[in-house]
N, C-alpha and C positions, 0 to 999 in steps of 0.2 A: 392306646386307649386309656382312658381316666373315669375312674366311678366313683359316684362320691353317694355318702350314705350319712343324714340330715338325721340327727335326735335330740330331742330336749324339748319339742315342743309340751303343748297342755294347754289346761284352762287356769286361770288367776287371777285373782281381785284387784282391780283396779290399788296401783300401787305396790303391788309385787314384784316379785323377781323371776327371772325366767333365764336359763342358760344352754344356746344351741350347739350341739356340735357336730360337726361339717368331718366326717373320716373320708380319706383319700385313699385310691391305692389307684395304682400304674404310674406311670411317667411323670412325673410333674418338673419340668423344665426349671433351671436355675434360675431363669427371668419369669417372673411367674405374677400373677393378681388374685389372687382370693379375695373376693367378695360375699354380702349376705341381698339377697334382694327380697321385696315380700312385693302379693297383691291382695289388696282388701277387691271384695266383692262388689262389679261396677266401677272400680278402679284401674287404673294403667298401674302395670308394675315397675316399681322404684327402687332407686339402690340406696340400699341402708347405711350400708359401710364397705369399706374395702380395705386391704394391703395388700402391700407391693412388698416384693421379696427384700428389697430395702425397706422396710418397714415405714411407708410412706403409709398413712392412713387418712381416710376420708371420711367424712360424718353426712347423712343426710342433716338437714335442720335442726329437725323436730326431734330430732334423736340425741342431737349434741348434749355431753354433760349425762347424760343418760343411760349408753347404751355403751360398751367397750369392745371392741375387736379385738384378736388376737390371735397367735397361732402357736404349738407346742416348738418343742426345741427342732423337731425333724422336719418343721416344714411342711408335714403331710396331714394335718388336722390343726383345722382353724372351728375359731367359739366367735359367737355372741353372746357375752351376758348383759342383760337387759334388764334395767333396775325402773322403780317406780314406773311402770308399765300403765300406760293409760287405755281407755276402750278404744283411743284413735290408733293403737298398735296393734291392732287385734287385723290378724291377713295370715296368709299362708307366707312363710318365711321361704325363699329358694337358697340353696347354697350355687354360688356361682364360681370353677375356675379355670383362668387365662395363660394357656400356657404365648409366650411371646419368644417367636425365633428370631436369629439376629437381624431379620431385616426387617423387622418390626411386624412382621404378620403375626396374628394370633388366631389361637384356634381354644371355643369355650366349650366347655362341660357344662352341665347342670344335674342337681339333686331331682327329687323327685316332689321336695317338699316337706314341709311340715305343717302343721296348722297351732297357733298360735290364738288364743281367748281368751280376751280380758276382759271382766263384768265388773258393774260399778256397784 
């Protein structure tokens, strides 16, 4: 079992900075995905960014240039810091992660949340 525990959120002015961080504890599998996903209100929930235990990373769009993922030396707590923040970023943030066993099945975790508010 895998628990992840999501801080950093708040409120902040249009063009701030905001940085999440996603703590892990239990098992996290050497093949692994950590991801950030958010849902704005009336919104489908989308994925912001991800890495991959090879440090493959992925950008939503809107986010590129903007937002950095990353994770500490253990592997077991990953960040979003989130730069020039606009009111279209403002959603509850998910920490999302994948553990991936060698046959390619994976099994997710998810945070509880944070909430995230950006005013102009």
């Amino acid at each position: 079992q895998v628990q992840l525990a999501e801080s950093g959120g708040g409120s902040v002015q249009a063009g701030g900075s905001l940085r999440l961080s996603c703590a892990t504890s239990g098992h996290i599998f050497s093949s692994n995905v950590m991801a950030w996903y958010r849902r704005a209100p009336g919104k489908q929930r989308e994925l912001v960014a991800r890495i991959t235990n090879t440090d493959r990373i992925d950008y939503l769009d809107s986010v590129q240039g903007r937002f950095t993922i990353s994770r500490d030396n253990t592997g077991k707590t990953v960040y979003l810091q989130m730069n020039y923040l606009k009111p279209a970023d403002a959603a509850v943030y998910y920490c999302n992660v994948n553990n991936y066993f060698y046959t390619g099945a994976h099994y997710g975790y998810w945070g509880q949340g944070t909430q995230v508010t950006v005013y102009s």
